[in-house]
C-alpha positions in Angstrom: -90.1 -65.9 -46.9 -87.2 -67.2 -44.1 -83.9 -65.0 -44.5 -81.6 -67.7 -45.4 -78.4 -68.5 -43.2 -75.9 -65.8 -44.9 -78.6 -63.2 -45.0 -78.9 -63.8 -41.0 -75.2 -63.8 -40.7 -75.2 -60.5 -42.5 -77.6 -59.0 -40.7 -76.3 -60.0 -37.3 -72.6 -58.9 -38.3 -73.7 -55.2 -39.7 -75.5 -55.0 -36.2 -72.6 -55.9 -34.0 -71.0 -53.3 -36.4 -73.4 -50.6 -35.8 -73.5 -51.4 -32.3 -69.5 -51.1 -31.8 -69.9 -47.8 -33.0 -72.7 -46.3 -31.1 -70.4 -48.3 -27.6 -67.5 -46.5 -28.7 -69.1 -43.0 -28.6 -70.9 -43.2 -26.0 -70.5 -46.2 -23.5 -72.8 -48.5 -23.2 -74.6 -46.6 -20.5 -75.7 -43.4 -23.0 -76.1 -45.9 -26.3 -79.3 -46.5 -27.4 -80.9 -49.4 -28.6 -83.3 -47.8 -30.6 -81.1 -45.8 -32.6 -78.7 -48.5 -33.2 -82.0 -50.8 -34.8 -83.0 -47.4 -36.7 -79.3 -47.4 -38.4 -79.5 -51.2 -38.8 -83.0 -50.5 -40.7 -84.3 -53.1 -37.9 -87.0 -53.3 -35.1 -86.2 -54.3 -31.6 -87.4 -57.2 -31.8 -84.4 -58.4 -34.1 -81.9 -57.9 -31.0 -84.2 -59.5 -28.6 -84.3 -62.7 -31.2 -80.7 -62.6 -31.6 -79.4 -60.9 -28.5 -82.0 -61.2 -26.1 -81.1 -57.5 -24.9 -79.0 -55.0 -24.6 -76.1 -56.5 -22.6 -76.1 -59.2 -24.6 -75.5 -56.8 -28.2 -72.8 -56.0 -26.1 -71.3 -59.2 -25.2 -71.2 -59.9 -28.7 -69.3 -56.7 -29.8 -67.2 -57.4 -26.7 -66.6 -60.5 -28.3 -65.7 -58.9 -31.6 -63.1 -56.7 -30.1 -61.6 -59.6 -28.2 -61.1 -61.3 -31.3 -59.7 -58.5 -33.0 -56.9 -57.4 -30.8 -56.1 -61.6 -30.3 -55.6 -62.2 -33.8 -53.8 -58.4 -34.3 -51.3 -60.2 -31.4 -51.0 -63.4 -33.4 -50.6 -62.0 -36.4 -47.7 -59.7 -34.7 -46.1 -62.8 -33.1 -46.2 -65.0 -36.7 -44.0 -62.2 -38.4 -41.1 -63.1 -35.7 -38.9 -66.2 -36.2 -37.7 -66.6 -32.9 -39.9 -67.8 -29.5 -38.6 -65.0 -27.6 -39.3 -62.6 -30.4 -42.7 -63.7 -30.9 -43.1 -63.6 -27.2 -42.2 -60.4 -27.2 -43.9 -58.9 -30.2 -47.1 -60.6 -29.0 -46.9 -58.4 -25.5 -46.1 -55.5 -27.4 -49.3 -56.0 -30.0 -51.5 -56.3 -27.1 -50.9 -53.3 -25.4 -51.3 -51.3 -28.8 -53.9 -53.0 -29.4 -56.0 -53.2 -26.4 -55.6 -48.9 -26.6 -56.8 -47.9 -29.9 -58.9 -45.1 -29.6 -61.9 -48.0 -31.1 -61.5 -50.6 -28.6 -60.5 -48.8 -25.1 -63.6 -48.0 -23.9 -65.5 -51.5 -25.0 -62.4 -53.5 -23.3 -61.0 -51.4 -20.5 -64.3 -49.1 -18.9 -67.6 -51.0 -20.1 -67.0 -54.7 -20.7 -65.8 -55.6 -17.2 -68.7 -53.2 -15.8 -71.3 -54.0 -17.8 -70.4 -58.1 -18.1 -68.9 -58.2 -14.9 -65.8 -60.0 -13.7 -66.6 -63.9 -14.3 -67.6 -63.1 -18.0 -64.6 -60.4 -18.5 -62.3 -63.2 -17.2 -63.8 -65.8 -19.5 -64.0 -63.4 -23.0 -59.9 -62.9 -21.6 -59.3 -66.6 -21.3 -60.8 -67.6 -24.7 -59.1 -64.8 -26.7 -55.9 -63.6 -24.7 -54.6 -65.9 -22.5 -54.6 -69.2 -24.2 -52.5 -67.8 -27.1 -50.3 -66.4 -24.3 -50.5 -69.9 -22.5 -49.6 -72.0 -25.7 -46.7 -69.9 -26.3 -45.7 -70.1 -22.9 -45.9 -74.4 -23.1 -44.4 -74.0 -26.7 -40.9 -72.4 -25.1 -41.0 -74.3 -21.9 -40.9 -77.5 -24.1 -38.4 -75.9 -26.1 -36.0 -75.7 -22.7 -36.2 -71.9 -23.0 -38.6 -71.4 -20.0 -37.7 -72.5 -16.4 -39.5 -75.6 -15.3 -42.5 -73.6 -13.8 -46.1 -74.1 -13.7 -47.0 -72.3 -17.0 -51.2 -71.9 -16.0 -49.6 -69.9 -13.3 -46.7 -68.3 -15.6 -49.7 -67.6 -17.7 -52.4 -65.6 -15.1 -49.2 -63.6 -13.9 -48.0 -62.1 -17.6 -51.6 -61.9 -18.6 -52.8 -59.7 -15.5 -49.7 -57.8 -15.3 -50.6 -56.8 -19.1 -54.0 -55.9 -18.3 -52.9 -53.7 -15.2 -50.4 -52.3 -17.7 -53.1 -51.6 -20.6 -55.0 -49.3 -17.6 -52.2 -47.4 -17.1 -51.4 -47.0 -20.6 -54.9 -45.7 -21.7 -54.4 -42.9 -18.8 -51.8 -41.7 -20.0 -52.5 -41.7 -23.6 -51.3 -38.3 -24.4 -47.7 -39.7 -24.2 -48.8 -43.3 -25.4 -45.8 -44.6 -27.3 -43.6 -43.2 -24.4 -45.7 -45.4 -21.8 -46.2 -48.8 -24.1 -42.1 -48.5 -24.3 -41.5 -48.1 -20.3 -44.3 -51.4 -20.0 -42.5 -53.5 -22.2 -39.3 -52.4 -21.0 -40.6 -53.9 -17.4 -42.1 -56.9 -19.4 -38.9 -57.6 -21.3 -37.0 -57.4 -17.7 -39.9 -59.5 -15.8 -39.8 -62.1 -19.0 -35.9 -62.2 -19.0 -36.1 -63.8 -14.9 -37.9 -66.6 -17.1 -35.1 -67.3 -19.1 -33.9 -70.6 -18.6 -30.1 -70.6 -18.8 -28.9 -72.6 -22.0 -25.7 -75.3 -21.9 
């Protein structure tokens, strides 16, 4: 008898699940797929049907983590009242985010070596940048944003970020230190942005 569409969903979701795990200790390199099947009390061919391989498990808990450190940043920004806060609280968010111990190798080391640049920038695009960009547009509109292009506002915040995320995670042994000295330069680079009022 055919699994039945939550079943599926079930069975897909506990193997992204087992999958992130097996990434996160080892890297995608060392992880294999046959022990992540045997722990998902599934055969191969379930992540060839679903997956098609290996890289493409891994796109898909790329995917997850994506989503998980863009809606830990939204949720950060929704708790502020003010644009500038939220701004702010949403850089801060994913920087702490992007370093957790779970998610730093997936994001920073294996997904843009293992996806490669083209899909890393896409994955960034749907789940970073166009909550960045929207909130961007949202304070331009409300005249607190000079009158500049905002896709190129956008790219520039979201790459210094990532630049700033690898230098966080080497220097993790001093981590809130280093997220406070990056948002310090983000809160100086985001103040030149500041459209003077009256």
């Amino acid at each position: 008898m055919r699994k039945n569409k939550a079943e599926t969903e079930q069975t897909i979701q506990n193997l992204i699940n087992i999958a992130r795990q097996h990434f996160t200790a080892r890297g995608y390199a060392a992880a294999s797929l046959e022990e992540i099947v045997k722990e998902a009390g599934l055969t191969r061919g379930a992540v060839y049907h679903h997956f098609h391989n290996k890289k493409g498990l891994f796109l898909a808990v790329f995917e997850a983590v994506q989503k998980e450190v863009g809606d830990y940043v939204e949720a950060a920004a929704a708790k502020r009242k003010d644009s500038w806060d939220q701004l702010i609280g949403g850089c801060q968010a994913f920087l702490e985010g992007a370093v957790e111990s779970h998610n730093q190798r997936i994001l920073l080391i294996d997904g843009p070596a293992v996806l490669g640049w083209d899909t890393f920038r896409k994955m960034d695009e749907k789940y970073s940048m166009s909550s960045l960009r929207e909130q961007l547009q949202h304070m331009q509109e409300q005249g607190l944003i000079k009158p500049v292009s905002i896709e190129a506002l956008t790219h520039c915040l979201s790459g210094a970020m990532n630049e700033a995320v690898l230098w966080i995670a080497n220097h993790l042994d001093r981590k809130e230190n280093v997220i406070e000295e990056a948002m310090t330069v983000l809160r100086h680079l985001l103040e030149g942005m500041r459209k003077e009022q009256g």
